[in-house]
Biopython code that builds the backbone (N, CA, C, O; Angstrom):
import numpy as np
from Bio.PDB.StructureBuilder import StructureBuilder

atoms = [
    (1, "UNK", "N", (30.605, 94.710, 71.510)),
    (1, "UNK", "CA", (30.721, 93.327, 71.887)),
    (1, "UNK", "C", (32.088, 93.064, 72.522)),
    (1, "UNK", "O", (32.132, 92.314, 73.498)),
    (2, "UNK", "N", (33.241, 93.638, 72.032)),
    (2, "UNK", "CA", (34.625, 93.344, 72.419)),
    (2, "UNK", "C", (34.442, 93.865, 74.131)),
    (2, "UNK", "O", (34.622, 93.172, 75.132)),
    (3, "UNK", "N", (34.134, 94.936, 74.074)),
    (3, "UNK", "CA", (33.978, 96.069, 75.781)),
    (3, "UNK", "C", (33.444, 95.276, 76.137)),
    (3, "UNK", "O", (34.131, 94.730, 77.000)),
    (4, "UNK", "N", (32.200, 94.613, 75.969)),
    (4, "UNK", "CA", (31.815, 93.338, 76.638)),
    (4, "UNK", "C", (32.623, 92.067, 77.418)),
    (4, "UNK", "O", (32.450, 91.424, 78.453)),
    (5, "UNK", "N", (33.120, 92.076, 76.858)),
    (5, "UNK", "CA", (34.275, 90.546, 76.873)),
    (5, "UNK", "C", (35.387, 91.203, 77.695)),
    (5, "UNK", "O", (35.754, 91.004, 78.853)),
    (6, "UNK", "N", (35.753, 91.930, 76.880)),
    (6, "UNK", "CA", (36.471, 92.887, 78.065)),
    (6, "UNK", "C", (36.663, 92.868, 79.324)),
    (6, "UNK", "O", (37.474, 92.401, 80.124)),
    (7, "UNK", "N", (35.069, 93.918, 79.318)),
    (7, "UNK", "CA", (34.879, 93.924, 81.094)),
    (7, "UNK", "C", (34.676, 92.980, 81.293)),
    (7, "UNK", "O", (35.026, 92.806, 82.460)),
    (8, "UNK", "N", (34.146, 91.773, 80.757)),
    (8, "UNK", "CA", (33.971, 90.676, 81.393)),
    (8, "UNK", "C", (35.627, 89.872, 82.422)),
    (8, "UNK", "O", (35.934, 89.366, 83.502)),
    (9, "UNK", "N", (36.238, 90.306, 80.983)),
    (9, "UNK", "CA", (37.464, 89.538, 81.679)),
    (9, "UNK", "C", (38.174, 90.029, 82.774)),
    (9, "UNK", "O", (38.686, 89.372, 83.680)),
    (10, "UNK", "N", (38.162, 91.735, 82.554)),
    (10, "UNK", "CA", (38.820, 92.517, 83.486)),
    (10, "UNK", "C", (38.300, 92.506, 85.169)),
    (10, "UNK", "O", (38.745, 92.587, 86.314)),
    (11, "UNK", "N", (37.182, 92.363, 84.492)),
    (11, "UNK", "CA", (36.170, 91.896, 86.349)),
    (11, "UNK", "C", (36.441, 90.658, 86.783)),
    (11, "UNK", "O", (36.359, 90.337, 87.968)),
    (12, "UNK", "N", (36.811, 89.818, 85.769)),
    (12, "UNK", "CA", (36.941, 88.189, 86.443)),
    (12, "UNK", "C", (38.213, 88.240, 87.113)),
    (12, "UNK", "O", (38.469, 87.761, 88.217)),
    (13, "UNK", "N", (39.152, 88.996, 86.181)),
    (13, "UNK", "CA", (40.770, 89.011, 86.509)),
    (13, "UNK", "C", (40.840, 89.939, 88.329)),
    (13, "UNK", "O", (41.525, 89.402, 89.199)),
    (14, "UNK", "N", (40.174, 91.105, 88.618)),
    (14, "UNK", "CA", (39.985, 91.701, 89.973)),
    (14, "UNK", "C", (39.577, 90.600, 90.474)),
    (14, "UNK", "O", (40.459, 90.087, 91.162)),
    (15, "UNK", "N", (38.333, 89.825, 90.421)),
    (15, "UNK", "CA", (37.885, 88.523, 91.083)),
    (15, "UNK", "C", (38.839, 87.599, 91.931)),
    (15, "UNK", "O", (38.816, 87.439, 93.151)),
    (16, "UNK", "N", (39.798, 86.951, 90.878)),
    (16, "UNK", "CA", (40.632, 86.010, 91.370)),
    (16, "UNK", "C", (41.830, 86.596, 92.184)),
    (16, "UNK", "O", (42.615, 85.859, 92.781)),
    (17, "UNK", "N", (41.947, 88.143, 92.178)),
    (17, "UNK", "CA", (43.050, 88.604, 93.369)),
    (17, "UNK", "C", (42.394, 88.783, 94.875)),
    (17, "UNK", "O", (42.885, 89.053, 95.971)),
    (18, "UNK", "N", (41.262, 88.551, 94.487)),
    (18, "UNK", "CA", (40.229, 88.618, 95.804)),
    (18, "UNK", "C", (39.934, 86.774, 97.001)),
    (18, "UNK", "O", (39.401, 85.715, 96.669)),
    (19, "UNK", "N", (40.475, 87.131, 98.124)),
    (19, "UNK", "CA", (39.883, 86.143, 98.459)),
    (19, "UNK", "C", (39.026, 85.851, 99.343)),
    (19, "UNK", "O", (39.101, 86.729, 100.203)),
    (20, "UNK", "N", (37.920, 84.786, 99.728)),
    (20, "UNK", "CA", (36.552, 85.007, 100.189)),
    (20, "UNK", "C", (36.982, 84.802, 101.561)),
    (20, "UNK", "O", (38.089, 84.307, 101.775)),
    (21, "UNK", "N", (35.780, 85.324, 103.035)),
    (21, "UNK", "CA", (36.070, 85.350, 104.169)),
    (21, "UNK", "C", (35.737, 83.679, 104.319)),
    (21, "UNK", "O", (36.494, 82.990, 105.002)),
    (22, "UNK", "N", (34.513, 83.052, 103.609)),
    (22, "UNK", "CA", (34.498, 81.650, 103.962)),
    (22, "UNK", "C", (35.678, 80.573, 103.681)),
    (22, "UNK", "O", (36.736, 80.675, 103.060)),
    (23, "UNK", "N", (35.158, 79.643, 104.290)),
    (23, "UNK", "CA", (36.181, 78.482, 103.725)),
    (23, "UNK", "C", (36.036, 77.799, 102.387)),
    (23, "UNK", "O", (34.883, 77.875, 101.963)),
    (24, "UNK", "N", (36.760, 77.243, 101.710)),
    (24, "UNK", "CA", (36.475, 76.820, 100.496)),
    (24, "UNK", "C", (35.480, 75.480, 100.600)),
    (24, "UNK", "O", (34.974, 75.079, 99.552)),
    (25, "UNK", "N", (35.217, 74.841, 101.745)),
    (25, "UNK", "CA", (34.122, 73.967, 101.465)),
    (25, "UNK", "C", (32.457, 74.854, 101.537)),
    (25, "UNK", "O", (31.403, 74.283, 101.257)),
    (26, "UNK", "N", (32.539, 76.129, 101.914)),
    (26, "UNK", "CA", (31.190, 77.046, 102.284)),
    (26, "UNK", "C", (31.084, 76.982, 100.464)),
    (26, "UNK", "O", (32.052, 76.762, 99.735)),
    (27, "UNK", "N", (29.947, 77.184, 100.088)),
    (27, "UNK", "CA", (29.565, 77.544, 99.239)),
    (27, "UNK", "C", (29.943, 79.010, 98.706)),
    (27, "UNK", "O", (29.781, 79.937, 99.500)),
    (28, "UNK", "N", (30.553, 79.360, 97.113)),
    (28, "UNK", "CA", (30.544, 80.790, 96.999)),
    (28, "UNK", "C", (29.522, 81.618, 95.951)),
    (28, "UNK", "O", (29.066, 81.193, 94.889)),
    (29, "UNK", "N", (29.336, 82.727, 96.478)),
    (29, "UNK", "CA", (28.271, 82.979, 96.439)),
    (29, "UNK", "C", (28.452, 84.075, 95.281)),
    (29, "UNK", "O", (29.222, 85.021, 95.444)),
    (30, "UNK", "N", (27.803, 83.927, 94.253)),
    (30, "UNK", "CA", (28.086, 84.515, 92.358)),
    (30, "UNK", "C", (27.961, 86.327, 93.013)),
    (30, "UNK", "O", (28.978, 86.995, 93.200)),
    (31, "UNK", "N", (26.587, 86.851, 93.270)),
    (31, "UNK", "CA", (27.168, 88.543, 93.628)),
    (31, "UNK", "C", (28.239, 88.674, 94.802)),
    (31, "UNK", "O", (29.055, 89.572, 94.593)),
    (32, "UNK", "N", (28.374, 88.120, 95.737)),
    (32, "UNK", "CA", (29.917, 88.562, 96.125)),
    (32, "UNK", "C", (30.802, 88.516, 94.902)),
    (32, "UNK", "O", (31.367, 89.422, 94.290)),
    (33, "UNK", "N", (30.767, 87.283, 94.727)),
    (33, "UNK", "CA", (32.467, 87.550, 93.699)),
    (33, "UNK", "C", (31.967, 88.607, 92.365)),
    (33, "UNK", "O", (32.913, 88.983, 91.673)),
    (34, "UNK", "N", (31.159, 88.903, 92.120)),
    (34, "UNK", "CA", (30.560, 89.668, 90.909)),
    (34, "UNK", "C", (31.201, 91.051, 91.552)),
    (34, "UNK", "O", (32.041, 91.574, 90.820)),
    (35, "UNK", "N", (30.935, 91.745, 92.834)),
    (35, "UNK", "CA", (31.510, 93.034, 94.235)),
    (35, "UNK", "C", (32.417, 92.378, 93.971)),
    (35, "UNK", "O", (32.501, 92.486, 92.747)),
    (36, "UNK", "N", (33.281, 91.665, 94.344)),
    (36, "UNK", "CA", (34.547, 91.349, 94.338)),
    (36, "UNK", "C", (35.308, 91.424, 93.302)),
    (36, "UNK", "O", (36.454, 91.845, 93.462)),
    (37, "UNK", "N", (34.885, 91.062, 92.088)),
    (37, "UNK", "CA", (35.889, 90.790, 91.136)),
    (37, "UNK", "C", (35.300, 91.547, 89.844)),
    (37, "UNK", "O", (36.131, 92.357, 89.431)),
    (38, "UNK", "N", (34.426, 91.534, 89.280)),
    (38, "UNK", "CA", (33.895, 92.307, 88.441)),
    (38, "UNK", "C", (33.157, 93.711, 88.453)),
    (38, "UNK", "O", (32.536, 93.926, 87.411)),
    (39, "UNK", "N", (33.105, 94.503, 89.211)),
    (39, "UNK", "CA", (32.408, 95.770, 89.562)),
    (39, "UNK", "C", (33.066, 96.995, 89.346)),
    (39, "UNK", "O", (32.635, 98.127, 89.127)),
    (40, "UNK", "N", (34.070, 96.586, 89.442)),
    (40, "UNK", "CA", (35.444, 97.953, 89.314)),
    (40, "UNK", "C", (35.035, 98.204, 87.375)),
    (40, "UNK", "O", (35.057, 99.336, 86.892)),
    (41, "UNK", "N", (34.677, 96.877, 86.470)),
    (41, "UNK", "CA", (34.690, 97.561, 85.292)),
    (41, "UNK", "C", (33.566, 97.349, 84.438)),
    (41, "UNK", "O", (33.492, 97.851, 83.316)),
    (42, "UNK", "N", (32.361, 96.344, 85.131)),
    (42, "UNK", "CA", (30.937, 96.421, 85.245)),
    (42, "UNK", "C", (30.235, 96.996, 85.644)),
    (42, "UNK", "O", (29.085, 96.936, 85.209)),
    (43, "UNK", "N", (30.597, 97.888, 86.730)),
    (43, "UNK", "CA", (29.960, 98.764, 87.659)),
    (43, "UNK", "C", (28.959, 97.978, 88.482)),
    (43, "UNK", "O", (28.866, 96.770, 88.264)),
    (44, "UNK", "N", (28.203, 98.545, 89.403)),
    (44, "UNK", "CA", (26.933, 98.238, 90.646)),
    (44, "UNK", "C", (25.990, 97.903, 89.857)),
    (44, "UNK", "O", (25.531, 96.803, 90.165)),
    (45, "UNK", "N", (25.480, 98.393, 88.936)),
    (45, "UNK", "CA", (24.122, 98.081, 88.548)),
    (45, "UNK", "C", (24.342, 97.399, 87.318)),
    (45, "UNK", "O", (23.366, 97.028, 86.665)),
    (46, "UNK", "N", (25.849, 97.125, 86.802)),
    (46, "UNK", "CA", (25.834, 95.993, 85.874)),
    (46, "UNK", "C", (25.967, 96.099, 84.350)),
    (46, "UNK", "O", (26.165, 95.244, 83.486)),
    (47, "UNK", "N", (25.756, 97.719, 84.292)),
    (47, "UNK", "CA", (25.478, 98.401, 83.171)),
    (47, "UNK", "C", (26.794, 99.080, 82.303)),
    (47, "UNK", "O", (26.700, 99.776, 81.292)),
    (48, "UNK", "N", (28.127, 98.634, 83.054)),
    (48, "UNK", "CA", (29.448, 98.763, 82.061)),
    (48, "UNK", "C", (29.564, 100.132, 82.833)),
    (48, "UNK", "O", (28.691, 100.930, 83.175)),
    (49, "UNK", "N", (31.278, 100.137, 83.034)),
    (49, "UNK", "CA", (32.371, 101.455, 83.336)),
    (49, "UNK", "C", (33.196, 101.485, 82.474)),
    (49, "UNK", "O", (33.169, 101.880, 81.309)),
    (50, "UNK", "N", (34.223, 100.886, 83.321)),
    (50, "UNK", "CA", (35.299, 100.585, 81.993)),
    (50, "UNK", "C", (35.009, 99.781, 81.083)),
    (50, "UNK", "O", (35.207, 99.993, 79.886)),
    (51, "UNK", "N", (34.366, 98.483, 81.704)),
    (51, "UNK", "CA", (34.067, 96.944, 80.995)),
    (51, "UNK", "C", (32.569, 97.516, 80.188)),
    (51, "UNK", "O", (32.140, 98.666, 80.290)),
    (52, "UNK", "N", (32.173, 96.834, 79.694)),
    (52, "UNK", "CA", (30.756, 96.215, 78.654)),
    (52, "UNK", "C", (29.633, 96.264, 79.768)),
    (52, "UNK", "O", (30.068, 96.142, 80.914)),
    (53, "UNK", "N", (28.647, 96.378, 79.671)),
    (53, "UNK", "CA", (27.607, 96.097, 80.313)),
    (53, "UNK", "C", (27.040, 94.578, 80.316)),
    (53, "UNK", "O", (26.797, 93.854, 79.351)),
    (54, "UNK", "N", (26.933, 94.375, 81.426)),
    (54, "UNK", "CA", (26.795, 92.144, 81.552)),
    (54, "UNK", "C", (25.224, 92.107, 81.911)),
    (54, "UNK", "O", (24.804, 91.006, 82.266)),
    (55, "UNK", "N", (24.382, 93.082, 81.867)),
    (55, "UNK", "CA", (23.086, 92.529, 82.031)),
    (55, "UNK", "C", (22.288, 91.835, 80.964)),
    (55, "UNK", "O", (22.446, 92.067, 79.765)),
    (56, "UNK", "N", (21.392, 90.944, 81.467)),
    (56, "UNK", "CA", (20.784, 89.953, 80.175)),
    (56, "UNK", "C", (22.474, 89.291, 79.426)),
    (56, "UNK", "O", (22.785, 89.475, 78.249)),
    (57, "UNK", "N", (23.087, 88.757, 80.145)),
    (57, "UNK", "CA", (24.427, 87.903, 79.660)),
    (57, "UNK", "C", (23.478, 86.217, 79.349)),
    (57, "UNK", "O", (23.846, 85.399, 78.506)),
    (58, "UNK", "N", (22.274, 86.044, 80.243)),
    (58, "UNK", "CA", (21.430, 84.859, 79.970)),
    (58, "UNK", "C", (20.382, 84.382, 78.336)),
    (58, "UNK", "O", (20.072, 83.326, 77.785)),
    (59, "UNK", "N", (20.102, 86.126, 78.036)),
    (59, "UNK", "CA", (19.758, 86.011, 76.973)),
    (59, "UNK", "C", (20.318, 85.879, 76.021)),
    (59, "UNK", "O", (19.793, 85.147, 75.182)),
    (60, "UNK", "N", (21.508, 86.456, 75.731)),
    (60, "UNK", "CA", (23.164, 86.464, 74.675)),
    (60, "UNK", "C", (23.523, 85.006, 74.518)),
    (60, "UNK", "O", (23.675, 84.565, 73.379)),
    (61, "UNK", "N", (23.698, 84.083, 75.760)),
    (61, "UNK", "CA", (24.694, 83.863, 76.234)),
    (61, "UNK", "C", (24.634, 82.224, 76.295)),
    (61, "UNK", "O", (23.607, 82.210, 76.973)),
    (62, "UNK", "N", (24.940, 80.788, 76.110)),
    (62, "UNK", "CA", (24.492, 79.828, 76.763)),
    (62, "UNK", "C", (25.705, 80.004, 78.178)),
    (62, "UNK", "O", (26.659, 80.743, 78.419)),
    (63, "UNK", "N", (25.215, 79.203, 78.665)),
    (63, "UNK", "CA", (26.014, 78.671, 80.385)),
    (63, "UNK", "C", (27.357, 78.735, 79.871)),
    (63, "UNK", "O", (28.149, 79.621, 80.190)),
    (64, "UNK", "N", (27.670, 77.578, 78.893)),
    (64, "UNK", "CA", (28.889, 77.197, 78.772)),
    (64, "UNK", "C", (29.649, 78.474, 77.698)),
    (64, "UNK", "O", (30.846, 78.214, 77.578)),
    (65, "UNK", "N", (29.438, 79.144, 77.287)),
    (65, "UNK", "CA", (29.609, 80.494, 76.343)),
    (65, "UNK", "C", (29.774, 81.226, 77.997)),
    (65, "UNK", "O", (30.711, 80.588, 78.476)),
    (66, "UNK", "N", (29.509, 81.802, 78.598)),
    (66, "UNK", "CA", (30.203, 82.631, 79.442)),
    (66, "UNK", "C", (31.182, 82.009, 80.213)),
    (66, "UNK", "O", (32.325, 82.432, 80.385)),
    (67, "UNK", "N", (30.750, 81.100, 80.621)),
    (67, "UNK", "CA", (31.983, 80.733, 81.428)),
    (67, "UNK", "C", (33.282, 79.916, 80.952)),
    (67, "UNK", "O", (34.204, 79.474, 81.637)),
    (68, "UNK", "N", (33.079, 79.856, 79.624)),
    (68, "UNK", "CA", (34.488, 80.155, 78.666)),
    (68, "UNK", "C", (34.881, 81.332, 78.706)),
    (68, "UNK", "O", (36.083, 81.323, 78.972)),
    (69, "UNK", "N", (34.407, 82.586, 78.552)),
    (69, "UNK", "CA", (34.248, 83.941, 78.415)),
    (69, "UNK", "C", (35.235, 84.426, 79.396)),
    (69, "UNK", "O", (36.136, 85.259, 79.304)),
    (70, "UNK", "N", (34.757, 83.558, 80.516)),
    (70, "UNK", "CA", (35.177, 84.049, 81.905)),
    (70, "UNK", "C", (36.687, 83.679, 82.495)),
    (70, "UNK", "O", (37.485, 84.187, 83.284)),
    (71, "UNK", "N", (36.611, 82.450, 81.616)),
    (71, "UNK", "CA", (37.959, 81.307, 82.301)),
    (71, "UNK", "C", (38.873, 81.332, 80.849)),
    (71, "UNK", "O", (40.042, 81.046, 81.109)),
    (72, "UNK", "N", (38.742, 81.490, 79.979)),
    (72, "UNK", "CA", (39.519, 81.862, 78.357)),
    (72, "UNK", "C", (39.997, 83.337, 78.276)),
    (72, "UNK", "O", (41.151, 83.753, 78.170)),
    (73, "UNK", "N", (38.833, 84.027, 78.351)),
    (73, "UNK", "CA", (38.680, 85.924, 77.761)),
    (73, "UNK", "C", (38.653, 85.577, 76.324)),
    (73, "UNK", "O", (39.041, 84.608, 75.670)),
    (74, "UNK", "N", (37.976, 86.857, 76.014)),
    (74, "UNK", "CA", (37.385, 86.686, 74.106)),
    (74, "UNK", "C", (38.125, 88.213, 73.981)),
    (74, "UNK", "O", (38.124, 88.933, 74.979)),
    (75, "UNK", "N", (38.736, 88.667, 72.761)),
    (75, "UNK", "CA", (39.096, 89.717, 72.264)),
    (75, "UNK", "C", (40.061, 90.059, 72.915)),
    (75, "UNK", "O", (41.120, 89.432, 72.949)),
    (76, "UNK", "N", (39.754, 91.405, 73.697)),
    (76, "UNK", "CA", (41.193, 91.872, 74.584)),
    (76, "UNK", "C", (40.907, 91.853, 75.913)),
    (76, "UNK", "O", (41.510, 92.589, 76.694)),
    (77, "UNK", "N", (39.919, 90.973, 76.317)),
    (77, "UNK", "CA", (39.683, 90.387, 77.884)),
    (77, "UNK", "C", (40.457, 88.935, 77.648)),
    (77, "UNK", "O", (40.407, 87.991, 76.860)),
    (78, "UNK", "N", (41.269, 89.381, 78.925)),
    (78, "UNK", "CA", (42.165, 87.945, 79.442)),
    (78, "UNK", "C", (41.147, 87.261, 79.761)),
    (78, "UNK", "O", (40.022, 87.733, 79.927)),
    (79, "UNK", "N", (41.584, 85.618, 79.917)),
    (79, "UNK", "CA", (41.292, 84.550, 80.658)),
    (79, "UNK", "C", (41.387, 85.097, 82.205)),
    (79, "UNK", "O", (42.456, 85.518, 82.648)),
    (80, "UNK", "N", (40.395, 85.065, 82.854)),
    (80, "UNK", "CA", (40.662, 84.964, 84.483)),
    (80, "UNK", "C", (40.746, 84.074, 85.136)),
    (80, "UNK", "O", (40.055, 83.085, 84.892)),
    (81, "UNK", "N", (41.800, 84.103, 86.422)),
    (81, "UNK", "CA", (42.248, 82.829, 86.921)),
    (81, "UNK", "C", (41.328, 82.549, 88.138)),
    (81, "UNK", "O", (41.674, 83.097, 89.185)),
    (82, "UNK", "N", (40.732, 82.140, 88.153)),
    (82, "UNK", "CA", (39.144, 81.400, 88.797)),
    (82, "UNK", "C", (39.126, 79.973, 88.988)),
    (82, "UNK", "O", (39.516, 79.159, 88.151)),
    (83, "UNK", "N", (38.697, 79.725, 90.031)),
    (83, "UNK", "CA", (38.548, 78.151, 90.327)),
    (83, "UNK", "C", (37.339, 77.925, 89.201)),
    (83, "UNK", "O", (36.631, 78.800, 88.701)),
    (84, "UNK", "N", (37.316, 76.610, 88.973)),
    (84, "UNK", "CA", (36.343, 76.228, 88.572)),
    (84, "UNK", "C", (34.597, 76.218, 89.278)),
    (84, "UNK", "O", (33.460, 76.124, 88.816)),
    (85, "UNK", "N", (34.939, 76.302, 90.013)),
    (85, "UNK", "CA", (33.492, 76.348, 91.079)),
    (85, "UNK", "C", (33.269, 77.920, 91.524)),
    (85, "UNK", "O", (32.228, 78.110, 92.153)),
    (86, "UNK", "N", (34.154, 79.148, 91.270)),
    (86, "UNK", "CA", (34.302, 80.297, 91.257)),
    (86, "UNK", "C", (33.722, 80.826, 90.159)),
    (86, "UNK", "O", (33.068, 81.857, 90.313)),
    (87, "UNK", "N", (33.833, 80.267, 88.903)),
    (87, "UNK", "CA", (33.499, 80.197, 87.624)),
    (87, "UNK", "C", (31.549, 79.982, 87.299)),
    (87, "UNK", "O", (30.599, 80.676, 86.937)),
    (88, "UNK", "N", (31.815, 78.656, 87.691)),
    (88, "UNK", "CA", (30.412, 77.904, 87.671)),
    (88, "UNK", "C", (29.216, 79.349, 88.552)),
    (88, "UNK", "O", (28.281, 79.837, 87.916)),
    (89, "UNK", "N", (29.486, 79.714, 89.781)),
    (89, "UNK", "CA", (28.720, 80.468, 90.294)),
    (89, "UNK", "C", (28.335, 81.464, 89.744)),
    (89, "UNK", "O", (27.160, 81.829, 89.712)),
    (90, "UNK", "N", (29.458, 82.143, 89.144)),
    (90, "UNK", "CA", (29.557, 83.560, 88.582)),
    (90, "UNK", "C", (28.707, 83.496, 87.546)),
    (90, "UNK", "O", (27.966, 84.461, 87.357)),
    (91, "UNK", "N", (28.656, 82.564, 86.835)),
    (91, "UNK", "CA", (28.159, 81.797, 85.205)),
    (91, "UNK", "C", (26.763, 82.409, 85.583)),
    (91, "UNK", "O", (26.079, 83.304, 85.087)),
    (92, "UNK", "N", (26.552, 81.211, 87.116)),
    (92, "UNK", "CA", (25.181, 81.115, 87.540)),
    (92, "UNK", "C", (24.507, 82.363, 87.701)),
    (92, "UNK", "O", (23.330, 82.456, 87.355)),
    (93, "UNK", "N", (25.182, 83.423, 88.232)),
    (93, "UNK", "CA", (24.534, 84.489, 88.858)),
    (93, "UNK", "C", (24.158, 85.183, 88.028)),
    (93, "UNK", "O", (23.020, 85.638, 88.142)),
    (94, "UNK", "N", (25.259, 85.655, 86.457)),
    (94, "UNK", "CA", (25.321, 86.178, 85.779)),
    (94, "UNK", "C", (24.338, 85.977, 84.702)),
    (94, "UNK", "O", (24.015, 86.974, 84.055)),
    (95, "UNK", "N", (23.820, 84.850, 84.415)),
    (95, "UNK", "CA", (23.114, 84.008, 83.809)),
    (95, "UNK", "C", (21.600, 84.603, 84.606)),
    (95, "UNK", "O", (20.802, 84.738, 83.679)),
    (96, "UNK", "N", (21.071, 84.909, 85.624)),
    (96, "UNK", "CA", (19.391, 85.477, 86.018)),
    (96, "UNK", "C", (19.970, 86.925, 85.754)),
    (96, "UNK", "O", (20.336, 86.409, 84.698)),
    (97, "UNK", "N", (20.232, 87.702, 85.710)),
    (97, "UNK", "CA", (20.435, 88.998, 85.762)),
    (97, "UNK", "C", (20.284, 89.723, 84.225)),
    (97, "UNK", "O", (20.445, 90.937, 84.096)),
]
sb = StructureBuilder()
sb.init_structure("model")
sb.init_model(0)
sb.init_chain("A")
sb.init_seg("    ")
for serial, (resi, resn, name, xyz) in enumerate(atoms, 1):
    if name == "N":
        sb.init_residue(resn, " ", resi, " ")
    sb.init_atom(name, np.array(xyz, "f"), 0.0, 1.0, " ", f" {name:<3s}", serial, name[0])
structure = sb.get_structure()
């Protein structure tokens, strides 16, 4: 559960050093920033590297429980520094998967 939270945080934390080719009024889009910011310790298919494995995070998980997760960190995953609407998407994406 901790490796979970973990990678969660460690992927959010790559996330927010990343920035998107759109403009901030374009909509952002939860698997980019998921490639962007979380993959290095979630891996491609979602199933944990360094980080926890985040698939079924919808079944675990309510909305507002990850994306505390995401914007706090639980255990020895930091808080990642994420817009709020960076957050909300990721929640979203992370949340069908």
């Amino acid at each position: 559960m901790k490796r979970l939270w973990l990678g969660l945080g460690l992927s959010l934390f790559l996330l927010a050093g990343c920035s998107s080719n759109a403009s901030e009024k374009t909509s952002v889009n939860g698997e980019a920033l998921y490639k962007s910011k979380c993959l290095a310790c979630h891996g491609a298919d979602l199933k944990g590297s360094y980080g926890p494995p985040v698939l079924n995070m919808g079944s675990k998980y309510s909305e507002q429980q990850i994306k505390k997760i995401i914007t706090d960190g639980i255990g020895k995953m930091p808080g990642q520094n994420v817009t709020e609407k960076e957050a909300t998407e990721l929640t979203n994406w992370l949340m069908k998967k």
